[in-house]
C-alpha positions in Angstrom: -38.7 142.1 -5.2 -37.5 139.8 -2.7 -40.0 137.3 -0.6 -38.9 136.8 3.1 -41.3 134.3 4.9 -41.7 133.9 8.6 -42.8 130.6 10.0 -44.0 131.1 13.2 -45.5 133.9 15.5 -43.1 133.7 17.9 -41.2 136.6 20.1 -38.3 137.0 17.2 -41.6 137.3 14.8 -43.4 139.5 16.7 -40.8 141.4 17.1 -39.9 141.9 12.8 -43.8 142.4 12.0 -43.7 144.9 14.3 -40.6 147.0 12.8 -42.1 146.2 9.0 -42.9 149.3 7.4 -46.2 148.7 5.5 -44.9 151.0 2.5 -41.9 148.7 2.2 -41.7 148.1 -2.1 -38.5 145.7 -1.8 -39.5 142.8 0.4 -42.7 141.0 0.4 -43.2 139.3 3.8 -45.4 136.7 4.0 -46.3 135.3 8.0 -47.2 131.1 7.9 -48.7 129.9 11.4 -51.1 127.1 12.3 -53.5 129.9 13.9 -54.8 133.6 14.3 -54.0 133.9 17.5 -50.2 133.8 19.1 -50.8 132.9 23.0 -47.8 134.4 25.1 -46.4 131.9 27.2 -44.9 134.5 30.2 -48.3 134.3 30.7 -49.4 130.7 31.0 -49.0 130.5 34.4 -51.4 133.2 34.8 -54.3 131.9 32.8 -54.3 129.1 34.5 -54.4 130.5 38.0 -57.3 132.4 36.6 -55.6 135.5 36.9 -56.1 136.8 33.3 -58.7 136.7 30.6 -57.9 134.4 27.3 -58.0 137.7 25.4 -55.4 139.1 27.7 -52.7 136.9 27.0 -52.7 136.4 23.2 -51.4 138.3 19.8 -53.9 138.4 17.2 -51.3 137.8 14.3 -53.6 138.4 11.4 -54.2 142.2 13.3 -50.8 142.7 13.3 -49.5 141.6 9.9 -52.4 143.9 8.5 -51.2 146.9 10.2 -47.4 145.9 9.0 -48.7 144.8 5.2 -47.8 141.7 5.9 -49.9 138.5 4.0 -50.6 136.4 6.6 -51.2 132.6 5.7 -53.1 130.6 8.4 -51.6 126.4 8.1 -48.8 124.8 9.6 -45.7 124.3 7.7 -45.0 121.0 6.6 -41.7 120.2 5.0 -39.0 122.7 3.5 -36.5 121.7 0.0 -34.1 124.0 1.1 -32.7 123.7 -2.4 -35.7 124.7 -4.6 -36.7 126.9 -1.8 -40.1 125.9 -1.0 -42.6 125.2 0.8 -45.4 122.7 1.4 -48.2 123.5 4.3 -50.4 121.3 5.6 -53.2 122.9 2.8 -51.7 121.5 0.0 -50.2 125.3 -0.8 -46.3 125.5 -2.0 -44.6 128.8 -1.3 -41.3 130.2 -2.4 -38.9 132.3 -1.0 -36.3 133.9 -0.9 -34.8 134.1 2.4 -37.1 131.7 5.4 -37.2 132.3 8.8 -38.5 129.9 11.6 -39.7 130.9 15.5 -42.2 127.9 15.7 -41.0 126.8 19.1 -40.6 123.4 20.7 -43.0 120.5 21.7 -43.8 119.3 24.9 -43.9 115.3 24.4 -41.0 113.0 24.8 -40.6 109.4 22.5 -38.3 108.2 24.9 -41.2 107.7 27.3 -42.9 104.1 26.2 -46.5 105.5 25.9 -46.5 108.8 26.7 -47.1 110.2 23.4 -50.4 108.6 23.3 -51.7 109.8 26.9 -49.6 113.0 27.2 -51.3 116.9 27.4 -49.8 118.9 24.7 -49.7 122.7 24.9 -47.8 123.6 22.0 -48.1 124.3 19.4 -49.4 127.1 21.7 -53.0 127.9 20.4 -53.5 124.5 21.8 -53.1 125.3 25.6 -56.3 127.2 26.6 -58.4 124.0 25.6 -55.9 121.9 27.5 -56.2 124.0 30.6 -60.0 123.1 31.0 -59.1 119.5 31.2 -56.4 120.0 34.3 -58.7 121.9 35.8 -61.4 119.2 35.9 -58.4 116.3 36.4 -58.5 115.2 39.7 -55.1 113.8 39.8 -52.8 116.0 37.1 -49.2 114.2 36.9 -46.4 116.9 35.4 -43.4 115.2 33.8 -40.1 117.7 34.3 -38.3 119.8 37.6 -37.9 122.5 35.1 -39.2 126.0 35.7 -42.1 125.5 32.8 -43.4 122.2 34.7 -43.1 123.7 38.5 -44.8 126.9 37.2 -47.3 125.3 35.3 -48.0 123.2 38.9 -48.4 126.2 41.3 -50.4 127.6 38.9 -52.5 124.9 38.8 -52.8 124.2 42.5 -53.4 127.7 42.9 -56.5 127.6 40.9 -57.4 124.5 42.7 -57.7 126.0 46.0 -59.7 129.2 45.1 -62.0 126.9 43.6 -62.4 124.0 46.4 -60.7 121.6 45.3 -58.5 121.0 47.9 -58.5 116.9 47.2 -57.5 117.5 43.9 -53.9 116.0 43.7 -51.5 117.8 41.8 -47.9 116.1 41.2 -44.5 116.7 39.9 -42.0 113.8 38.9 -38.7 114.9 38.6 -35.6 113.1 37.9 -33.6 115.8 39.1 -33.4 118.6 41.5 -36.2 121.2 41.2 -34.9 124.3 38.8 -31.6 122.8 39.0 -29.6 125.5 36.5 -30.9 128.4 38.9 -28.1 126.5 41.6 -28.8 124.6 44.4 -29.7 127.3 47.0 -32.5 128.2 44.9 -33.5 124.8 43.8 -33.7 123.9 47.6 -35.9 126.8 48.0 -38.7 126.0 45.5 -38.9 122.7 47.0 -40.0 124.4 50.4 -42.3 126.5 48.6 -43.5 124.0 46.5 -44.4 121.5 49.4 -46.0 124.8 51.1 -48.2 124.6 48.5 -49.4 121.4 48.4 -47.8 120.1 45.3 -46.9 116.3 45.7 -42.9 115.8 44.8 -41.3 112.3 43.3 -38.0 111.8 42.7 -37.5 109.6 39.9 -37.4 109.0 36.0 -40.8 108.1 34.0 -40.5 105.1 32.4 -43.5 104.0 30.9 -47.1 105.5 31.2 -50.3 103.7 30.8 -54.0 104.4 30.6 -54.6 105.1 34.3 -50.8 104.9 35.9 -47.4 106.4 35.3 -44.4 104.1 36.1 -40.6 105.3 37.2 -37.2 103.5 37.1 -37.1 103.4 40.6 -40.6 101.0 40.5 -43.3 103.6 41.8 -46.6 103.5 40.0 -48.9 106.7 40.6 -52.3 106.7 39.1 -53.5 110.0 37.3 -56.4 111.4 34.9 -54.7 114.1 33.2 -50.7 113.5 32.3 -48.6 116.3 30.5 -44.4 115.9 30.2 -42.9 119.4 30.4 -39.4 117.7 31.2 -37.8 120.3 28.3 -38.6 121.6 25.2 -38.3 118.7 22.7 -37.6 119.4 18.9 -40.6 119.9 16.2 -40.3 117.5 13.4 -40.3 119.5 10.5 -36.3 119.5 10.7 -35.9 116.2 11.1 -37.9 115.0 7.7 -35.3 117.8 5.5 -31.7 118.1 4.5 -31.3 121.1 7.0 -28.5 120.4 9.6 -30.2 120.1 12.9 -28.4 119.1 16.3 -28.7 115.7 18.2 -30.9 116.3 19.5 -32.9 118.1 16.2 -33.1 121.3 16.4 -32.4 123.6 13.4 -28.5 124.2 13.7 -27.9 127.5 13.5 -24.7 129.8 13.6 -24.3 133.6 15.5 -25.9 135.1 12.8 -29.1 133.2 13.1 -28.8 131.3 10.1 -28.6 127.7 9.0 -25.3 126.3 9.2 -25.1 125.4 5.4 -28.1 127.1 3.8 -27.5 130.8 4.9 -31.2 131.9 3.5 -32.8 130.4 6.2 -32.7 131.5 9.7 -34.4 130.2 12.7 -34.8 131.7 16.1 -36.1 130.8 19.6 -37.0 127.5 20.9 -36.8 125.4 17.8 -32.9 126.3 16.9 -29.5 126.0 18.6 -26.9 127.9 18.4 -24.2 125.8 16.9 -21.7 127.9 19.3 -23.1 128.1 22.4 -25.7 124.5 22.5 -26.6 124.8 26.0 -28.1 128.2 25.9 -31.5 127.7 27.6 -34.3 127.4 25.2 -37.1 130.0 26.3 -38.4 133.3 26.4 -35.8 135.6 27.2 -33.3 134.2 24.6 -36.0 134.2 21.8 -36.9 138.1 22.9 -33.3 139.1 22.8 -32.9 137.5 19.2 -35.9 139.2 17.6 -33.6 142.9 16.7 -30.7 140.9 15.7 -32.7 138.5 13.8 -34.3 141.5 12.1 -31.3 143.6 11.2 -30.1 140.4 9.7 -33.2 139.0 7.5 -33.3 142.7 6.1 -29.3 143.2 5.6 -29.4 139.9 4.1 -32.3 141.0 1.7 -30.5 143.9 0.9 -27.3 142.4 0.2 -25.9 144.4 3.2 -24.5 143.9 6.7 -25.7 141.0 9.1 -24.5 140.7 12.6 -24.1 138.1 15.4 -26.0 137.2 18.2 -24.4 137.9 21.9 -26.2 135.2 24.4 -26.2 137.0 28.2 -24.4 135.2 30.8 -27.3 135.6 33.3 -30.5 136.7 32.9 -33.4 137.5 35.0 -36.1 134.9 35.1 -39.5 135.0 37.0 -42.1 132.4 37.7 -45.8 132.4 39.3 -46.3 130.6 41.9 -49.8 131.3 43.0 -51.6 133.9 44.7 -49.8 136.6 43.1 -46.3 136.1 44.1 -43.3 135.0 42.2 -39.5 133.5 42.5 -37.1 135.7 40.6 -33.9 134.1 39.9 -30.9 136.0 38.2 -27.7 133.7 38.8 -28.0 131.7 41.8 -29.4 134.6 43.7 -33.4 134.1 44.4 -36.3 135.4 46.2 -39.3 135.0 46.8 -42.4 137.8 47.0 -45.6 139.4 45.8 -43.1 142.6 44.4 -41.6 139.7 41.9 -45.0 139.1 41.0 -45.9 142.6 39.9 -42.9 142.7 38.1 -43.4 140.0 36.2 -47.0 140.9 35.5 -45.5 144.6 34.4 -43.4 142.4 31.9 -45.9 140.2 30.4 -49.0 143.1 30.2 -46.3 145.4 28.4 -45.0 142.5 26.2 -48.8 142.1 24.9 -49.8 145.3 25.0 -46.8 145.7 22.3 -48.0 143.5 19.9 -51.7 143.7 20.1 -52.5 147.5 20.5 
């Protein structure tokens, strides 16, 4: 029998527990993740505009590997010999395998900042973020790091929140050192900057250069003062790469090739926002690439198990991407067309309650 162990209960994940079938006598599958629950990110934005419950937006994974007979194993994997093929958690426990695959996602911290790591927010891993919410909430002046969809979403959000609630003197700030969701093209970038100065987000041009206990200092010699700071300037590699032998990119992510495994070690795979492709580098990191790798990386864990046929992973040259930006409306992108509504809003919300509704009914 051949052991298959998923590290991580991200959308690729979700998406291969879901298609186990619990009578399966071949494979053992075994699910390692730092928590019970999986919190879906599409819906951030949401929970922190208040809009949905805490139960509403995450994946009880230890449900769902029970219906799919599936062991799941609750620690955070710590290193991998991709030689002996092991595993060491954070538990002291060693596991073996026979073929690995990792969805554990990125970080949101950045060492290139001097100090940030010690006064930064982090929401991931993700079972972090509710507790992390309830401290923006009651920050009177929350700095965001990053002009990136995730930081500008997370801010409108936010604000939104805010202003339901009162709060109207609560400052909310993005620092961004360049244009405003600047791969969605410049019409659209443009266009989230009127909406987001609408909204009563505070914009700064710049580069963060240093943070300190009470102030945040940019290239350009600005100083802003702030209670809560969080960088979400993109996804920034986990470590667990870094401290093996397993080929990673520059910047250290688990190099991968179309097939979804590791460049020299082709029983381990990785998927999502902790992996690059090694032939396409710039494909974004986030959740529409890690949904649309989930069948592929399925058909090719279990080919691979069986000794049979694997297949490659097609990235899409344009996608559709939606963010909340309060009050129920959102900006759908796909290309460098955009717009703005409360219809893009109910789409999204379609989306995410369907996404969840997979996984945790």
């Amino acid at each position: 029998m051949k052991t298959i162990i998923l590290v991580g209960g991200g959308h690729s994940h979700l998406h291969c527990l879901k298609k186990i079938q619990p009578q399966e006598e071949t494979v053992k599958w075994i699910l390692i993740s730092p928590s019970r629950y999986q919190h879906y990110s599409g819906m951030f934005s949401g929970y922190t505009e208040g809009i949905y419950s805490l139960e509403e937006t995450r994946i009880d994974l230890d449900n769902l590997c029970e219906r799919a007979g599936c062991d799941f194993v609750e620690s955070t994997v710590l290193s991998i010999d991709p030689d002996e093929q092991h595993l060491l958690t954070d538990k002291g426990d060693i596991f073996t395998y026979d073929f690995v695959s990792f969805d554990i996602g990125s970080r949101n911290d950045s060492l290139e900042i001097q100090g940030l790591h010690t006064h930064n927010l982090p929401i991931k891993p993700n079972y972090r973020f509710p507790e992390q919410i309830e401290k923006l909430r009651n920050s009177r002046r929350t700095v965001f790091i990053g002009g990136g969809a995730a930081s500008i979403e997370m801010a409108l959000s936010l604000k939104a929140w805010k202003m339901k609630m009162g709060y109207e003197d609560h400052a909310v700030t993005v620092i961004h050192s360049s244009p405003l969701i600047e791969k969605a093209g410049s019409f659209s970038s443009k266009k989230m900057t009127r909406v987001a100065h609408s909204k009563g987000i505070e914009l700064h041009k710049g580069r963060v250069t240093k943070v300190d206990s009470t102030r945040v200092h940019t290239g350009e010699g600005r100083t802003l003062g702030f209670d809560e700071i969080i960088f979400l300037g993109g996804p920034k590699a986990p470590p667990l790469f870094g401290s093996s032998v397993l080929q990673t990119d520059e910047k250290g992510f688990l190099l991968v090739n179309s097939y979804l495994q590791s460049v020299e070690y082709p029983n381990v795979f990785g998927a999502g926002d902790c992996a690059t492709l090694q032939d396409f580098p710039n494909l974004p990191k986030n959740g529409v690439t890690a949904v649309r790798q989930g069948p592929v990386l399925w058909k090719n864990l279990t080919g691979a198990a069986a000794g049979g046929k694997i297949i490659p992973f097609e990235p899409q040259n344009r996608y559709l991407a939606i963010m909340s930006i309060g009050n129920k409306e959102g900006f759908l992108t796909y290309g460098s067309f955009s717009l703005v509504n409360g219809w893009a809003w109910r789409l999204k919300n379609w989306i995410d309650v369907r996404f969840v509704g997979r996984y945790g009914g």
